[in-house]
C-alpha positions in Angstrom: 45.3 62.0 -3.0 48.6 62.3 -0.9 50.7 59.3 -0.5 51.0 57.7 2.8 54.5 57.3 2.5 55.9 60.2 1.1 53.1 62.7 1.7 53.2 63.6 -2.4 50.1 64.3 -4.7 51.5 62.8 -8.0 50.0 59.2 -8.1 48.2 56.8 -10.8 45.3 54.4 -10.6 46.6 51.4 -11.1 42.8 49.4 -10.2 39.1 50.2 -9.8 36.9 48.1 -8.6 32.9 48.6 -7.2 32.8 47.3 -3.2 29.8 47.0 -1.5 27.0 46.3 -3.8 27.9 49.2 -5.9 27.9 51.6 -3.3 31.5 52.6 -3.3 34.5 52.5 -5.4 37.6 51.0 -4.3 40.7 52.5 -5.9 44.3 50.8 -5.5 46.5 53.7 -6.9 50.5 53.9 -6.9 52.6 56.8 -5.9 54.6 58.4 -8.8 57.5 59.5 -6.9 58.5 56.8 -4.5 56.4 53.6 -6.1 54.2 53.0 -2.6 50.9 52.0 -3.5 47.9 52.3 -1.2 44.0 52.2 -1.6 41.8 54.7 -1.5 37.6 54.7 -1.2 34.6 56.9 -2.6 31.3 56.6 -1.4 28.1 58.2 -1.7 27.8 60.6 1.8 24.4 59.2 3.3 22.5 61.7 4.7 22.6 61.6 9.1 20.8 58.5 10.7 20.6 58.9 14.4 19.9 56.0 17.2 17.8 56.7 19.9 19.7 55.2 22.7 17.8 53.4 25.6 18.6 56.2 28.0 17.1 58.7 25.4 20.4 60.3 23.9 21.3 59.9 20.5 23.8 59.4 18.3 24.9 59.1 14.7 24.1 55.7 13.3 27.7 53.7 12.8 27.8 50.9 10.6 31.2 49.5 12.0 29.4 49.2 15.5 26.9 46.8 14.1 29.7 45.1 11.9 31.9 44.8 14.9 28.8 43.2 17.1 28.4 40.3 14.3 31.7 39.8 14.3 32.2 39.2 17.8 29.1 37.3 18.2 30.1 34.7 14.9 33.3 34.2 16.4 34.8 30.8 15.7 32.0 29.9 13.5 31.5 28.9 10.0 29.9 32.4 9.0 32.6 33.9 6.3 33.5 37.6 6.7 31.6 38.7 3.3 28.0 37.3 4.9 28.8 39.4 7.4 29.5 42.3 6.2 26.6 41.7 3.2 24.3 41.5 6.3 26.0 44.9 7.9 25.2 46.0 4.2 21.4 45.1 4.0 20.9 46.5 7.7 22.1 49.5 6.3 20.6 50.0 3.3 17.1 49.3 4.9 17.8 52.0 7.4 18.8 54.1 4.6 15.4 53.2 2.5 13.2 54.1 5.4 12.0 57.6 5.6 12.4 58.0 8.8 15.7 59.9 10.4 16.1 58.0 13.9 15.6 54.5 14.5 15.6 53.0 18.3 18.4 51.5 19.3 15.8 48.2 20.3 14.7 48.0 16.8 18.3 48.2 15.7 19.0 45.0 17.9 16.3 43.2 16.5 17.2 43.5 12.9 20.4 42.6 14.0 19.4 39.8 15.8 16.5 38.8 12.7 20.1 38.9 10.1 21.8 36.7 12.6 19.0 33.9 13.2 19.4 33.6 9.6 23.0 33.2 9.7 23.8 30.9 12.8 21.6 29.6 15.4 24.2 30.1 17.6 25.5 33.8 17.1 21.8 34.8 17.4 21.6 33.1 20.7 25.2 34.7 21.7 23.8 38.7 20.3 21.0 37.9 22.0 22.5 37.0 25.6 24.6 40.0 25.3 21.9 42.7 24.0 19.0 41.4 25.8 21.2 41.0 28.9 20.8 37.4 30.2 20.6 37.2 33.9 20.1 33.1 34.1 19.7 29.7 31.9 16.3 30.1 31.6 16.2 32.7 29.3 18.8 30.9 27.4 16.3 28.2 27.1 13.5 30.8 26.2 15.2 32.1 23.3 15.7 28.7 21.8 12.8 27.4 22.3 11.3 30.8 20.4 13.9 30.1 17.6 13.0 26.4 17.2 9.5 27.5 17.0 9.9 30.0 14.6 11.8 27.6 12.1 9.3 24.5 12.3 7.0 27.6 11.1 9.4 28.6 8.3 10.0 24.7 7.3 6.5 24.0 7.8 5.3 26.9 5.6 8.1 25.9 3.0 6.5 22.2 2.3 3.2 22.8 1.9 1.6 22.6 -1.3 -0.4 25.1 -3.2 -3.5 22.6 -4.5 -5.7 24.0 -7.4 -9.5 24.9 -6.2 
């Protein structure tokens, strides 16, 4: 590795650490010539995901696009960075379980959106505005009325007792 400083080869690892479930290696290494340190990653190269846009062109599948919308959308709110990115994480690894090679850019939004109910009511009702493309308040209204509905079903389904027959 060259250093970013001094553009010289001769450097040490000074830490190594796994990142991202195991799926990297983060190394902090330190410049033997003019003492800089900087940090360096190794990953596993995934094979090509594409999206299939909503016009019909693709392209490659980028992890820091979805990252970024999450971000935006749990701005000012009490989601921390690492659920964030752990959700980024377990959007990617599904895509990178599944078989297939494309995915639609719609069914990309809705996993999203699926992490984010999860996360916070309300930056799955602000991803939702902006990917679904709100025109008026009804819609808003729609959605949380769906999203209510949906967790009286999940808190419904989680108190109900199993009786022997």
């Amino acid at each position: 590795m060259r250093c970013p400083d001094c553009d010289a080869t001769l450097n040490r690892v000074v830490d190594t650490r796994e990142t991202r479930a195991g799926r990297a290696v983060r190394r902090r290494r330190e410049c033997k010539i003019c003492g800089g340190r900087f940090t360096t990653y190794e990953h596993i190269e995934d094979r090509a995901l594409l999206v299939i846009k909503n016009d019909g062109t693709t392209e490659k599948f980028d992890r820091t696009k979805i990252l970024h919308s999450m971000m935006v959308a749990c701005t000012k709110r009490s989601v921390s960075q690492d659920k964030i990115e752990l959700a980024a994480d377990n959007i990617e690894d599904e895509l990178t379980r599944s078989l297939t090679a494309e995915i639609e850019a719609s069914k990309l939004g809705d996993m999203v959106m699926t992490v984010l109910a999860s996360l916070d009511r309300v930056a799955y009702v602000r991803f939702a505005s902006v990917y679904r493309n709100f025109k008026d308040i009804g819609e808003f209204q729609d959605i949380l009325s769906d999203l209510d509905a949906k967790e009286q079903k999940t808190l419904i389904a989680e108190n109900q007792e199993i009786l022997p027959l």
